[in-house]
N, C-alpha and C positions, 0 to 999 in steps of 0.2 A: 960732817955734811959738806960738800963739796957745791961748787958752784953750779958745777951743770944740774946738782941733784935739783937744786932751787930751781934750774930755768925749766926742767921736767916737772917740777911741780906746777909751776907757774903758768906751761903750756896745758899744762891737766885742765884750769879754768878757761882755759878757751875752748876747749876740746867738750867740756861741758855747759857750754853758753847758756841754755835754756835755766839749769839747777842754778847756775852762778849770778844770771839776770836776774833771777827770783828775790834769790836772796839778796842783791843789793838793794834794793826795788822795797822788800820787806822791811830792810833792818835802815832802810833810807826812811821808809816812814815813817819809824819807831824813833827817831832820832828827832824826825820833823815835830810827833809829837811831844818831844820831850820839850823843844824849843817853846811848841806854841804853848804848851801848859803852865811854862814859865810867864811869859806875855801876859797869858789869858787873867791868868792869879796876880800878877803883878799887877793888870789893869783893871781888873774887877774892887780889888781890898782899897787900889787908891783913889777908885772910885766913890766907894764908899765912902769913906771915909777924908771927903778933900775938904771936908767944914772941921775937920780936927787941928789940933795944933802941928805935929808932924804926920801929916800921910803918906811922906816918906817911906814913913819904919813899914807901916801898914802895908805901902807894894811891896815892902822887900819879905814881908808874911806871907804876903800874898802869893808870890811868887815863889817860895820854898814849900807852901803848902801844895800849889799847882804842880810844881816838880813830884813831889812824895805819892800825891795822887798816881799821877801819871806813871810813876815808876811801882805801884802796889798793882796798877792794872795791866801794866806792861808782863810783871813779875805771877798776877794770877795767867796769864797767857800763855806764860814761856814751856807749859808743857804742845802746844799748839805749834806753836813755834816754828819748837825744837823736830815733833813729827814731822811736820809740813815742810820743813826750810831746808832747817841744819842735817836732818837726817838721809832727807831726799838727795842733799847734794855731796855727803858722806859717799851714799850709794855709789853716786853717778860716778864718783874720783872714784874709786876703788875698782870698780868697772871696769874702767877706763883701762888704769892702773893692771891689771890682770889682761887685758884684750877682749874683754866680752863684747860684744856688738849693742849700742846702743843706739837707736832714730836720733833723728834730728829733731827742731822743733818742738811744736806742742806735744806732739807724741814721744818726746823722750821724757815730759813729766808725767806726762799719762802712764805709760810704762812703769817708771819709776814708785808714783802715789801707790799704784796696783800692789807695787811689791814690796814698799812699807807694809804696807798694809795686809800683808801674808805673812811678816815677818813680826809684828805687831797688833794685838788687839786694839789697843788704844793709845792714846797719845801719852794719858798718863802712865801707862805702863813702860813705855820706850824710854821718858824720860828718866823716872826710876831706875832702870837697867844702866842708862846712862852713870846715874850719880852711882850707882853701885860700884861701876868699871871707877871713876873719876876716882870713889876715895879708895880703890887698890893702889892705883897708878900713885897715888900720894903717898900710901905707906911704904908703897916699893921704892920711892926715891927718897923717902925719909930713913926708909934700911940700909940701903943698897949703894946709894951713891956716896960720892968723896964728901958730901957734909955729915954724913953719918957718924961721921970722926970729930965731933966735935966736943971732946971726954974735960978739957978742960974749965966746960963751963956747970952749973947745977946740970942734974938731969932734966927736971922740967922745962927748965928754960932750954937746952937744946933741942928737948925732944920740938918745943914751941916754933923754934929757928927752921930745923930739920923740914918740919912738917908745912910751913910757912912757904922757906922757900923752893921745896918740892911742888908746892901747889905752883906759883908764880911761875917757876920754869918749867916743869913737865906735865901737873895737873888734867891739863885740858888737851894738848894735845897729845899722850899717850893716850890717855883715855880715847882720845877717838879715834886713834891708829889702830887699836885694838878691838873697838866698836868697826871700823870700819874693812878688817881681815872678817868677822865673823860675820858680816851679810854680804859680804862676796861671794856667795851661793846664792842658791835659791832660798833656803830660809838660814836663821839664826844659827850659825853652827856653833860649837864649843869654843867659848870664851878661854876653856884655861889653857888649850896648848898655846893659842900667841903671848897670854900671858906669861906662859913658863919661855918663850920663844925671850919675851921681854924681861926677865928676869936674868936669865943663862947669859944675856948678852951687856947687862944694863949699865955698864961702865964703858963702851962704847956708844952703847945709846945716849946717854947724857952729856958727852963731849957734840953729840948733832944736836940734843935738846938744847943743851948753850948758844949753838949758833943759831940756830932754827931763833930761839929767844932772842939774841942780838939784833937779827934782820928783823923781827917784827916790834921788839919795841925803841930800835934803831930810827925806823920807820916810820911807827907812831909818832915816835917826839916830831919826826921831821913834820908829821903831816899837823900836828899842832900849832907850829911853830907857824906853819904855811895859813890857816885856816886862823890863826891868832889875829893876823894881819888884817883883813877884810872885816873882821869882827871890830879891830881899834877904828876901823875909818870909816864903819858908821855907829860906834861909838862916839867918834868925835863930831860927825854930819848930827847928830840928834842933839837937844836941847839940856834932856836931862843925861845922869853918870849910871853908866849900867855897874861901874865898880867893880865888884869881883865877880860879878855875874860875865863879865865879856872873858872871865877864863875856864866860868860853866859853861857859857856856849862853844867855846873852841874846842873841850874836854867833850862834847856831844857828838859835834863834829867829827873828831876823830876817833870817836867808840864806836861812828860809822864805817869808818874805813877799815879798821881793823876788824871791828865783826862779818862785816860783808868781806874783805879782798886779802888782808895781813892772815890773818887766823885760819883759812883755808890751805894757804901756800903752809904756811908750818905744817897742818897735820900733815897734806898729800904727802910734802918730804919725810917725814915722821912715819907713816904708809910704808914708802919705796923703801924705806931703809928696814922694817922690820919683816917686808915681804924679801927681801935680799936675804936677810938674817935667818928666817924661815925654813929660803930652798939650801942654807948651809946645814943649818939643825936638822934637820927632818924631826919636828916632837913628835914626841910619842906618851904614851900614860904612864912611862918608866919616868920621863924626866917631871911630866905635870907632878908623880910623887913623891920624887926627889925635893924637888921644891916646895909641893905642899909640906912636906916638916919644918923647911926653915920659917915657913910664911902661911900659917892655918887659914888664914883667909884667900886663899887660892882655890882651896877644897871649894868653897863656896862659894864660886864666881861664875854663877848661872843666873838667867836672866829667864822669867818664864815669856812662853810663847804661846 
């Protein structure tokens, strides 16, 4: 993955301002609530409880129960989300991405919502599809790539490693490289030729999936590190020790920036590289089953609509 590829991907979010606004906007208030649920529980348990001996301990219940809440509601959501947010602004890059004509404005979500929404019955159903593609994409890098070779350790424990760190590097954004070729039509088209696209090529692809990985958790530490800072200075401005909660709030912080801004530049590069790979290959149902022998679960890689 080359440098320009990044700053093409990178101008893809500007080019989609409307989907990109959304989504920061969205996964900024998911962040916001993750924050105040922390507060809200840490101030409610030490409230209760400030005629006890330690009501200490009690906010610090208080406030991991408020977290877990918040993240089982966040977590029942994420099929909502995922239709609404993540998917909508999959669309709009690949769009892009290909030269389709997209509005400006409100009307480039409107447009968009309309053709999830023809591409998709329901929210739960897209996200399902989603995780269908995601655990391909993880067995394809637990086969396919250079840690596949790792014959020196037990089987299980490789297979565990393999499948581990296939998810961490390639998991999510192959997956939605792949999600993101197949509704670049007008509706859901066939999953398995970019998959075979992605396969045929997948030792070139995971030398960009590496760097693609570097610049976004390159980035993340940095923006940790950045957001750590503000966090210690009114940790220190306040009475009581927030402890190791001021490195859950910076860890929040920056699950905001990387789900809103980091995570998007990866897939679109991840995108351009397998729409490149694509117009080399021409797939065809000869190569989808070629490939479906080495790997059965490609046969299966339909999403209903």
């Amino acid at each position: 993955m080359s440098q320009p590829q990044l700053l093409t991907a990178t101008r893809i979010l500007e080019r989609t301002m409307p989907a990109t606004v959304r989504r920061m906007l969205l996964y900024g208030a998911i962040a916001l609530a993750y924050l105040s649920s922390i507060l809200l529980g840490a101030g409610t348990f030490y409230g209760l409880a400030s005629f006890a001996k330690n009501p200490g301990i009690w906010g610090q219940l208080g406030a991991t129960l408020g977290l877990v809440a918040c993240f089982y509601v966040v977590r029942k959501g994420r099929p909502i989300l995922f239709y609404r947010v993540d998917l909508v602004h999959l669309a709009a890059m690949v769009k892009r991405l290909t030269g389709q004509d997209l509005p400006s404005g409100k009307e480039q979500l409107e447009q968009l919502d309309l053709f999830i929404s023809r591409c998709f019955s329901s929210a739960t159903e897209s996200l399902a599809c989603y995780r269908k593609i995601q655990q391909f994409a993880v067995e394809v890098g637990a086969s396919l790539s250079p840690l596949s070779h790792l014959r020196a350790l037990p089987k299980p424990l490789a297979w565990w490693l393999q499948t581990g760190l296939a998810t961490v590097l390639s998991g999510k954004s192959h997956a939605e490289a792949l999600l993101a070729l197949a509704v670049r039509g007008e509706d859901v088209g066939d999953l398995r030729h970019g998959a075979a696209v992605l396969c045929q090529h997948y030792r070139q692809v995971f030398q960009h999936s590496l760097i693609a990985s570097a610049f976004v958790y390159g980035l993340a530490l940095f923006a940790f590190w950045l957001f750590f800072k503000p966090v210690a200075w009114v940790d220190d401005a306040l009475p009581s020790d927030f402890g190791f909660w001021q490195y859950v709030f910076a860890l929040i912080l920056t699950y905001w920036i990387k789900a809103a801004f980091l995570d998007p530049i990866a897939t679109a590069a991840l995108t351009i590289k397998l729409l490149q790979l694509e117009e080399q290959t021409a797939p065809s149902e000869e190569l989808v089953q070629e490939w479906s022998l080495r790997l059965p679960s490609l046969a299966q890689l339909t999403c209903a609509v």
